[in-house]
Every structure is written in structure tokens, then in C-alpha cells.
N, C-alpha and C positions, 0 to 999 in steps of 0.2 A: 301849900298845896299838897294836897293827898297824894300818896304814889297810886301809879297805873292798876286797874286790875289787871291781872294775869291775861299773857296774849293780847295786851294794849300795850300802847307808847303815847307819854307827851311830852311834845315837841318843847326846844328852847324858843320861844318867843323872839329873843334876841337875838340867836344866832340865825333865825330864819330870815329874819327881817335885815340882818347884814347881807346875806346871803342871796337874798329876792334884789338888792339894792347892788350888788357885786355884777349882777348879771341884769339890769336895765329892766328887770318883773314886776309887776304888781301881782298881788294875791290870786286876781281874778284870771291872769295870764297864764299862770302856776297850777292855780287848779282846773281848766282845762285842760292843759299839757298833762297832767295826772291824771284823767278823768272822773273827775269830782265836780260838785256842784260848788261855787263861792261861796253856797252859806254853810256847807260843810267845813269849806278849808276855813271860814272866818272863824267857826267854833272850835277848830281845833288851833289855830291862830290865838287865839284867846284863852289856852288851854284846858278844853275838853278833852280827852282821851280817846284813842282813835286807833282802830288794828293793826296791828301790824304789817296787814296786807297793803292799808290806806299808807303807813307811811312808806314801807319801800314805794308803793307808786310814785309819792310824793318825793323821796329822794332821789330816783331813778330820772323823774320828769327833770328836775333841779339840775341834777348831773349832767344832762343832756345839752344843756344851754352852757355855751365857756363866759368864764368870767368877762366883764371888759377889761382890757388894758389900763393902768392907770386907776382903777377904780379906787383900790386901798388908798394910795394918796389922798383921793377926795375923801373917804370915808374918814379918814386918822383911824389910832389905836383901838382896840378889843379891848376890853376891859381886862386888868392884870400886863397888858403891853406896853403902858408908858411909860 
């Protein structure tokens, strides 16, 4: 994958998707909570490259919601943890 243009971010794929699953989200939950459209979040989900602006929204939205309890357990190890 090619890096960002300048004043873009793309997202970890992987980490997002632990991350949406940590806190009981799907995508489409997510990017309303961010104010983005789902077929926005799905191409940058996919990685497209996406402002800066788009992603604090999207980490901010993210932040907002607490983990569940327990989660990790169900999920096991990140990759490089076991």
C-alpha cells in the first residue's frame, strides 16, 4: 500500500476492526457517531486515504463509546501478543 498523501491518514484495517468489535460497533454505527456517510467509512475501512480532519472525527467518535468488559478475552491476542 502507498503511503498517505500529505494531510491524509490510512487507517489500520486491523486495529479498527478490533477496536469497532471491543466496543459492540459495526462500521455503519461508527460512521454516524463520526458524521460520515458508511460508504465513506467502508472506503476508508478498505483503505482509501482520508483527512485528517475525517479521521480525528472518527477517533473521537471511537473514544466516545467505553470498551466492553471482558471483551479482550473473547477477542484473544493482537498480533505480536502471544
Amino acid at each position: 500500500m502507498q503511503p498517505a498523501p500529505a494531510g491524509f491518514v490510512r487507517l489500520n484495517r486491523a486495529g479498527l476492526d478490533r477496536e469497532l468489535s471491543r466496543r459492540g460497533l459495526t462500521g455503519t454505527e461508527l460512521a454516524r457517531l463520526a458524521g460520515i456517510t458508511p460508504e465513506t467509512f467502508s472506503r476508508i475501512r478498505c483503505g482509501a486515504a482520508t483527512r485528517a480532519e475525517t479521521f480525528k472525527a472518527i477517533a473521537a467518535a471511537l473514544s466516545s463509546i467505553p470498551i466492553i468488559e471482558g471483551a479482550d478475552l473473547l477477542l484473544g491476542p493482537t498480533a505480536g501478543e502471544e
